[in-house]
N, CA, C and O of each residue as an XYZ file, in Angstrom:
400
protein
N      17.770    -21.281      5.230
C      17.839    -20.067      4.424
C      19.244    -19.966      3.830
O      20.297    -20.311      4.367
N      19.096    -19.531      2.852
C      20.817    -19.935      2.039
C      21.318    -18.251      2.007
O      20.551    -17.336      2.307
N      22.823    -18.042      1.562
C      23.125    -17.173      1.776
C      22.547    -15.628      1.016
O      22.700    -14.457      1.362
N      21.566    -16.493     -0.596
C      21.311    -15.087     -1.118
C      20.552    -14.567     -0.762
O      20.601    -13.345     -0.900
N      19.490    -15.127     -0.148
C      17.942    -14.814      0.551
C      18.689    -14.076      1.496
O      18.649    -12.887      1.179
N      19.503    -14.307      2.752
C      20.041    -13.481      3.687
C      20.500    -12.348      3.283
O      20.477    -11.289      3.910
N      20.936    -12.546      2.210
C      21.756    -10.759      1.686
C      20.497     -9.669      0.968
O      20.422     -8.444      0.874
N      19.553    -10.863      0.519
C      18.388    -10.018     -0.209
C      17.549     -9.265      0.314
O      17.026     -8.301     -0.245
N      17.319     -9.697      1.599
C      16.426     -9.420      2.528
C      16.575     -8.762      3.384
O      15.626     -8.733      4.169
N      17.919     -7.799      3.756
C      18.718     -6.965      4.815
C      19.043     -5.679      4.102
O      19.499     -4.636      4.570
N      18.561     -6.119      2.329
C      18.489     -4.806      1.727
C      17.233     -3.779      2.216
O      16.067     -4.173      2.181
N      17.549     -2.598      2.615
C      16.479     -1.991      2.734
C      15.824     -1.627      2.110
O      14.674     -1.336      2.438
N      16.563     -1.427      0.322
C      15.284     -0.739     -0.496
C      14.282     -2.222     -0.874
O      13.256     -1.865     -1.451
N      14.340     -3.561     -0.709
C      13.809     -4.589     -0.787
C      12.112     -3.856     -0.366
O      11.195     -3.875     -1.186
N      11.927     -3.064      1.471
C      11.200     -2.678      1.958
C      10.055     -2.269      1.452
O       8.862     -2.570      1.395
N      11.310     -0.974      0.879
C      10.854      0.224      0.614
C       9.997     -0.117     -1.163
O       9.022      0.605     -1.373
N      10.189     -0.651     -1.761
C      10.042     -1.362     -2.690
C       8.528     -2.197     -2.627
O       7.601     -1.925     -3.390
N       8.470     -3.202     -1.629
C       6.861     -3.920     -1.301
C       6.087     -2.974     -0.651
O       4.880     -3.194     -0.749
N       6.556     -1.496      0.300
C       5.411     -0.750      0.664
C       5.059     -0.012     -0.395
O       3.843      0.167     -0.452
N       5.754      0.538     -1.355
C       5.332      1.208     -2.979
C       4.475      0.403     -3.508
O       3.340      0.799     -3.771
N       4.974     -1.184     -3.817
C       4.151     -2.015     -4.672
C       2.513     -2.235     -3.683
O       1.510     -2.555     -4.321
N       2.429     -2.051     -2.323
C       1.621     -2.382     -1.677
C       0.238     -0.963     -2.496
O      -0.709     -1.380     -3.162
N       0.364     -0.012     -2.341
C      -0.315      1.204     -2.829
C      -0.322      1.379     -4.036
O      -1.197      2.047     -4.587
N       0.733      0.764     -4.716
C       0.503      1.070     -6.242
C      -0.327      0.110     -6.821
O      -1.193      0.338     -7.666
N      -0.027     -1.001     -6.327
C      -1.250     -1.985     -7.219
C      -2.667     -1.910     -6.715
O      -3.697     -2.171     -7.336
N      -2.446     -1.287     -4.810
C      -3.968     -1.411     -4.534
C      -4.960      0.271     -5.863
O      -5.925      0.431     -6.612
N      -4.040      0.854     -5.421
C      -4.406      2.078     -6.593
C      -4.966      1.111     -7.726
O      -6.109      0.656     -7.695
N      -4.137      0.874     -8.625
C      -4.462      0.334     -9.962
C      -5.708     -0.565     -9.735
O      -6.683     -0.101    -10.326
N      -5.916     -1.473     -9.198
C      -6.922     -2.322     -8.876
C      -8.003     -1.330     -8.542
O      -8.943     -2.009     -8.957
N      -8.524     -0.316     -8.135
C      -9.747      0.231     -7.907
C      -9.295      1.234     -9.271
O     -10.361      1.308     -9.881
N      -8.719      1.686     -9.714
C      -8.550      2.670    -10.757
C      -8.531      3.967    -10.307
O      -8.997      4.915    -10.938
N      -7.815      4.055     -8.851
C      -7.477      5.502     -8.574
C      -6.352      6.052     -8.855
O      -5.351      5.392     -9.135
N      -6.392      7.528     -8.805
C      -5.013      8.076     -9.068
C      -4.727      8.957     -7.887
O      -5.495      9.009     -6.926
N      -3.426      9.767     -7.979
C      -3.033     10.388     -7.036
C      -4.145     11.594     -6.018
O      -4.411     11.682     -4.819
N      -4.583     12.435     -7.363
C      -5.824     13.134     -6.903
C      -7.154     12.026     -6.204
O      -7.392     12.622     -5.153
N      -7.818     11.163     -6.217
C      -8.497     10.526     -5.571
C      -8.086      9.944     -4.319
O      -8.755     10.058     -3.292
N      -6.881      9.256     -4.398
C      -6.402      9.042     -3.108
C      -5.998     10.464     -2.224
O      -6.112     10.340     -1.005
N      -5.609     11.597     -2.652
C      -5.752     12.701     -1.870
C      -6.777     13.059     -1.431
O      -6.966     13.460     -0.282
N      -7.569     12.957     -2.295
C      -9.141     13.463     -1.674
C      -9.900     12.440     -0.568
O     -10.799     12.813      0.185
N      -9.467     11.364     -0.614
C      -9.754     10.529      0.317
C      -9.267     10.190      1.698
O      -9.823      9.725      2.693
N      -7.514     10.747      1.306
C      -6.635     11.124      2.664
C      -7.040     12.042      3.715
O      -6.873     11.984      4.934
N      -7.870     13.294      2.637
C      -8.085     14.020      3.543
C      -9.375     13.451      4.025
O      -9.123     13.585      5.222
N     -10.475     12.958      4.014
C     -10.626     12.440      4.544
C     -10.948     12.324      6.015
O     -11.784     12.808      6.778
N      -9.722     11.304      6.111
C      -9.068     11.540      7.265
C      -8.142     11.665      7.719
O      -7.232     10.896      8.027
N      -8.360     13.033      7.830
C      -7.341     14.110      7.977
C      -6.150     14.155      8.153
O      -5.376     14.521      9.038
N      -6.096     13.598      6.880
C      -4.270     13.342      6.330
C      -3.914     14.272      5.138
O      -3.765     13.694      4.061
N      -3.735     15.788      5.159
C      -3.624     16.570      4.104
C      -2.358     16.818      3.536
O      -1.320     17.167      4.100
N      -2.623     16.549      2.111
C      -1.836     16.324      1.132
C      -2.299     16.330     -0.125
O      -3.193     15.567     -0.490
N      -1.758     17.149     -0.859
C      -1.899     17.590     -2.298
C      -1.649     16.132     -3.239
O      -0.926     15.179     -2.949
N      -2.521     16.328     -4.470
C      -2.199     14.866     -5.394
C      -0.423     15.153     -5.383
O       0.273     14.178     -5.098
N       0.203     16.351     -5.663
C       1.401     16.228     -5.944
C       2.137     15.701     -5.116
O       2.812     14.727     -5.448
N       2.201     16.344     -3.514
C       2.367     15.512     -2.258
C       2.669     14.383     -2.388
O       3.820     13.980     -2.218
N       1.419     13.450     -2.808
C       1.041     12.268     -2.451
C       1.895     11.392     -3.475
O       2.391     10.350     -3.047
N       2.095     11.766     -4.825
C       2.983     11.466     -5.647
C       4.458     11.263     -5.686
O       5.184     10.338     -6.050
N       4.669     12.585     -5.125
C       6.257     12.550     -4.848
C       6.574     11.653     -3.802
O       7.593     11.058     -4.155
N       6.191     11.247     -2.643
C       6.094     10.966     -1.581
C       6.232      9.163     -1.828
O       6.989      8.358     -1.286
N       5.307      8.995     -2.731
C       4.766      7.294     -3.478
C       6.083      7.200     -4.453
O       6.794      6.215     -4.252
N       6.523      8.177     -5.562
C       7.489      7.611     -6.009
C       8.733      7.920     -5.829
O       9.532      7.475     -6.652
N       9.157      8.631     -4.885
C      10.287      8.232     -4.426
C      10.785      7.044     -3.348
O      11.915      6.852     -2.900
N       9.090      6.056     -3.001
C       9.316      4.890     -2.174
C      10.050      4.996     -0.842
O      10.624      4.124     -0.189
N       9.847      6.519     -0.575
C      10.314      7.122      0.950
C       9.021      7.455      1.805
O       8.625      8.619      1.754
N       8.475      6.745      2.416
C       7.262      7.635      3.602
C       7.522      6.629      4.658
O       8.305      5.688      4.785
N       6.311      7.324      5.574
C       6.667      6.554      6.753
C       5.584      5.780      7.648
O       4.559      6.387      7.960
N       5.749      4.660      8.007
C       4.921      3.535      8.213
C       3.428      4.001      8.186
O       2.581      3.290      7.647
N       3.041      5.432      8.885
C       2.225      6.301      9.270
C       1.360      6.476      7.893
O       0.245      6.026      7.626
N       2.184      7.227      7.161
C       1.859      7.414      6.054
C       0.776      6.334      4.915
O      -0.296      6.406      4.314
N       2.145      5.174      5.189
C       1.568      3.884      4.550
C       0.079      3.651      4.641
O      -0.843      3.778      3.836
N       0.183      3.182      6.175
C      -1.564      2.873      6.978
C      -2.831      4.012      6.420
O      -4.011      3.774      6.162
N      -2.239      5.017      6.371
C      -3.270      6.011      6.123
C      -3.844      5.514      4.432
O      -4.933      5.066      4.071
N      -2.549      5.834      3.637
C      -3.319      4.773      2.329
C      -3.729      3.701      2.646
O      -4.833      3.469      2.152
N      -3.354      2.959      3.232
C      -3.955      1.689      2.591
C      -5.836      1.671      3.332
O      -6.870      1.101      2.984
N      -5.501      2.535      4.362
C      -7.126      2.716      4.859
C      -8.308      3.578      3.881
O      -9.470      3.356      3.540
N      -7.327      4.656      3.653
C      -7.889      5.250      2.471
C      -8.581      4.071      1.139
O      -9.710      4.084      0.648
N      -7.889      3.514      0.963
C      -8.072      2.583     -0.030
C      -9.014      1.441      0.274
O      -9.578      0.775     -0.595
N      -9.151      1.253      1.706
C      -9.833      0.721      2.152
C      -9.348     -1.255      2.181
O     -10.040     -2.183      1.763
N      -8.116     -1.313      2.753
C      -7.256     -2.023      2.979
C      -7.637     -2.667      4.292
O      -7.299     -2.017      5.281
N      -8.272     -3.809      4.513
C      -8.112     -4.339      5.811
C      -7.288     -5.003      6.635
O      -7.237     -5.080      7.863
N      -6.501     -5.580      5.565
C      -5.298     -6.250      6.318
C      -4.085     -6.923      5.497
O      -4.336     -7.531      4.456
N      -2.867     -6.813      5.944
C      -1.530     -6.926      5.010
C      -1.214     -8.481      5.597
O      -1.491     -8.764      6.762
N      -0.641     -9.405      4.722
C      -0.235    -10.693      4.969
C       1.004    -10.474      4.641
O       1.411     -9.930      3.615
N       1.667    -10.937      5.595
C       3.140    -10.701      5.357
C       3.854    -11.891      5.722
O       4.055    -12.378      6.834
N       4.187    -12.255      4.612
C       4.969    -13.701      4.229
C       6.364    -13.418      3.761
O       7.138    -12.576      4.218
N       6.680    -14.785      2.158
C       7.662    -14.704      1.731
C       7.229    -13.544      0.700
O       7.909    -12.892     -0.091
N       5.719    -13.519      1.024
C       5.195    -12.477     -0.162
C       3.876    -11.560      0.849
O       3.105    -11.893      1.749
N       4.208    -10.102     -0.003
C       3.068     -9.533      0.953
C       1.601     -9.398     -0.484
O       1.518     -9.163     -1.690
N       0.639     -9.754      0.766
C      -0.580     -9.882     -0.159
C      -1.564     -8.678      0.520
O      -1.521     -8.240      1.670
N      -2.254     -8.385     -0.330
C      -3.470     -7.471      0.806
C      -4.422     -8.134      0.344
O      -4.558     -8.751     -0.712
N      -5.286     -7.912      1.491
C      -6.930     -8.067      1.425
C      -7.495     -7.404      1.779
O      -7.391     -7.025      2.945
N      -8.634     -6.799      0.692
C      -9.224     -5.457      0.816
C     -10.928     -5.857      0.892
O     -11.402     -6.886      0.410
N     -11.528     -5.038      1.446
C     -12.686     -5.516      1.694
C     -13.402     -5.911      0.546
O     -14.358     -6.661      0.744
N     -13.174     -5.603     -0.499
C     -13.734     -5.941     -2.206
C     -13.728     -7.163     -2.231
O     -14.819     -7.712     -2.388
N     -12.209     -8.207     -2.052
C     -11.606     -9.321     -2.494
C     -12.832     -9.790     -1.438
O     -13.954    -10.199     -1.738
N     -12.241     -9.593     -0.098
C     -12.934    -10.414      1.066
C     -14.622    -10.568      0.581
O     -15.225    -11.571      0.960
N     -15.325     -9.552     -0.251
C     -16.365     -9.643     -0.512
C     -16.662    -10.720     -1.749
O     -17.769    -11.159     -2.061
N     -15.713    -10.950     -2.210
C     -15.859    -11.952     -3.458
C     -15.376    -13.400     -3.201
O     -15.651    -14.352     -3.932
N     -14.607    -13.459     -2.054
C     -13.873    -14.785     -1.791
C     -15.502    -15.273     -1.014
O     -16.042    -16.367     -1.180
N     -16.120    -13.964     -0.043
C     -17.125    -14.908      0.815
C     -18.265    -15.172     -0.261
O     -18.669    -14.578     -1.261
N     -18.546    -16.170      0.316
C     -20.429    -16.710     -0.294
C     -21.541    -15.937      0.637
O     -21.613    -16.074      1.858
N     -22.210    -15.281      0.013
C     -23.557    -15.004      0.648
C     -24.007    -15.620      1.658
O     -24.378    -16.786      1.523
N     -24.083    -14.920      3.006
C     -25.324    -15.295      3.664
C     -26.426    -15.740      3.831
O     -26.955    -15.679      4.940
């Protein structure tokens, strides 16, 4: 590992940055917005206003807690966490498998 990767990667907004991109693209990819993912938070029973949920997403400040709850909301099964984080959501997983 060379020295810029070490300095890049001890940044914290680096983090804070892939858990935003993690919810924002899964958003975009189903075509939800703040109000749908609220309505879905609650859910389970994670209450929060679309505005809430907005401010919260773009200021790239929440907390791990928070995260999980979207990405379940969204219906997120599982985060790959590499040199790159990928999700796989039950949609993809449904298109990568072949029929039974």
């Amino acid at each position: 590992m060379n020295d810029e990767t070490t300095l890049v990667t001890r940044d914290p907004t680096i983090w804070e940055e892939r858990a935003y991109a993690l919810i924002r693209d899964e958003m975009k990819r189903r075509k939800m917005g703040f109000k749908q993912l609220s309505a879905k938070l609650t859910t389970l029973g994670v209450i929060e206003s679309p505005a809430q949920v907005a401010r919260k997403l773009n200021r790239k400040r929440f907390s791990a807690a928070f995260m999980l709850a979207c990405l379940a909301a969204l219906d997120v099964d599982a985060v790959v966490i590499g040199n790159k984080l990928n999700l796989v959501s039950r949609t993809a997983q449904a298109r990568a498998s072949p029929p039974r």
